[in-house]
C-alpha positions in Angstrom: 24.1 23.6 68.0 22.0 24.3 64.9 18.8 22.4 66.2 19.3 19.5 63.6 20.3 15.8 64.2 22.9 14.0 62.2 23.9 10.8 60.9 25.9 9.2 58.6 25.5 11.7 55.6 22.4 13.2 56.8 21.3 16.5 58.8 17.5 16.3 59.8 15.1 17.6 62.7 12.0 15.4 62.7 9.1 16.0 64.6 5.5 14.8 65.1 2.7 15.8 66.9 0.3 12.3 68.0 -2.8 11.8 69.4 -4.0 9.0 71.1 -7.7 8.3 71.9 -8.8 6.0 74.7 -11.0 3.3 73.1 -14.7 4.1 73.4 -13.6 7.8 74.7 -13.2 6.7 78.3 -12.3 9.0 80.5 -9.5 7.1 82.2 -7.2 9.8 83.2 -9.4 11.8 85.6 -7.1 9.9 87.9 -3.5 12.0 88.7 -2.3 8.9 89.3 -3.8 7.3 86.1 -2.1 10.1 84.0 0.9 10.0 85.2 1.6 6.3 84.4 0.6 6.3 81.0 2.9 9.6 80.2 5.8 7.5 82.4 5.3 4.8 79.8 5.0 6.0 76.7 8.2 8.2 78.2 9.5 4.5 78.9 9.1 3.0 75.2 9.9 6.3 73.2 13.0 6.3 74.4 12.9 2.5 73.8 13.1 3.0 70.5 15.5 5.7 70.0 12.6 8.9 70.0 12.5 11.8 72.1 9.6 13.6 73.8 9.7 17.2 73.8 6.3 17.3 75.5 3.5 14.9 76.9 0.0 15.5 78.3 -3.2 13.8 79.0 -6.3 15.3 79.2 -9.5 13.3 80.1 -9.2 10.1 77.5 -6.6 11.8 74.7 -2.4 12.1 74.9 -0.8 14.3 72.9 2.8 14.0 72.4 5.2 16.4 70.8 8.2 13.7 69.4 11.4 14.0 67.8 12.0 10.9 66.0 15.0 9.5 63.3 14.0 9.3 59.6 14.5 5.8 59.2 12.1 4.7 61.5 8.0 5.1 60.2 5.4 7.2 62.3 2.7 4.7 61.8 6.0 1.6 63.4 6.5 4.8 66.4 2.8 4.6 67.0 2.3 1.1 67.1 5.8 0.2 69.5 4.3 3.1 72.1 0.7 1.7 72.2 1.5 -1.7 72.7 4.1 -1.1 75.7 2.1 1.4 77.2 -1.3 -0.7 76.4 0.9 -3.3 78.3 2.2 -1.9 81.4 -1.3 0.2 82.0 -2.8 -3.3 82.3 -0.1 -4.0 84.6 -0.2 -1.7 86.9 -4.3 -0.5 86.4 -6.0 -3.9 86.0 -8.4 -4.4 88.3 -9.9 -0.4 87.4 -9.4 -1.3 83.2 -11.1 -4.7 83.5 -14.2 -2.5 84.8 -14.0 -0.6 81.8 -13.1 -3.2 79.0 -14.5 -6.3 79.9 -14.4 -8.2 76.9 -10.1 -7.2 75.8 -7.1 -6.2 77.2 -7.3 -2.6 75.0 -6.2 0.9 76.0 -6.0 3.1 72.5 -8.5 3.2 69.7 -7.3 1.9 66.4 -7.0 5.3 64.9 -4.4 8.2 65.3 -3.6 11.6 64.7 -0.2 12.7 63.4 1.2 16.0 62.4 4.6 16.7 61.3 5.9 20.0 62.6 9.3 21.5 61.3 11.2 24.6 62.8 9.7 27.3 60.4 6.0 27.9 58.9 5.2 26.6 55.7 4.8 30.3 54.2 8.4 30.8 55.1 9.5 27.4 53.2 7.2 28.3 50.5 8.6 31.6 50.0 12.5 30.3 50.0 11.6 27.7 47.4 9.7 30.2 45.2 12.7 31.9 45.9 15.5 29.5 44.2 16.8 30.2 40.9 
């Protein structure tokens, strides 16, 4: 195996670094137990929809994910499908301790972000092949 996916007449290897923040920076994952549900979720719906975590970890409020993901679905559409189902089963599961800390809405994430694509070499070493060709 050459590290790449395929399909149909494609050969890829697409990756993304996220980060989520709680809304309002709440520290909600002190909690062991807290922490592992949400990573156990987000597990749950990246899978769902056909991703793969490489690697998951909370810290106080942020996740950070490390996901390989198939081109012809968008980052922003990846995003959205693992905030709401893990947005959903947190208030499942943590209710009574989330209603404490968001009394007003049934919200996990803030609206916002981050994404990174990573690939399998630096960009010096792509930049140097392409300068490279012809």
């Amino acid at each position: 195996m050459d590290g790449y996916n395929r399909g149909g007449h494609s050969k890829y290897s697409m990756k993304v670094h996220l980060i989520f923040v709680t809304k309002y920076r709440r520290e909600l994952f002190q909690s062991r137990k807290r922490a592992d549900d949400v990573k156990h979720f987000l597990y749950d719906a990246a899978r769902k929809y056909g991703c793969t975590v490489i690697q998951i970890e909370t810290d106080k409020d942020p996740v950070h994910i490390l996901l390989g993901y198939n081109p012809n679905v968008s980052v922003s559409y990846i995003v959205k499908q693992l905030k709401q189902h893990s947005t959903y089963y947190m208030w499942k599961n943590h209710g009574n301790y989330l209603s404490k800390q968001y009394w007003k809405q049934r919200v996990l994430w803030s609206d916002g972000y981050f994404a990174c694509s990573i690939g399998q070499v630096s960009q010096a070493v792509i930049e140097k092949y392409i300068q490279n060709q012809g």
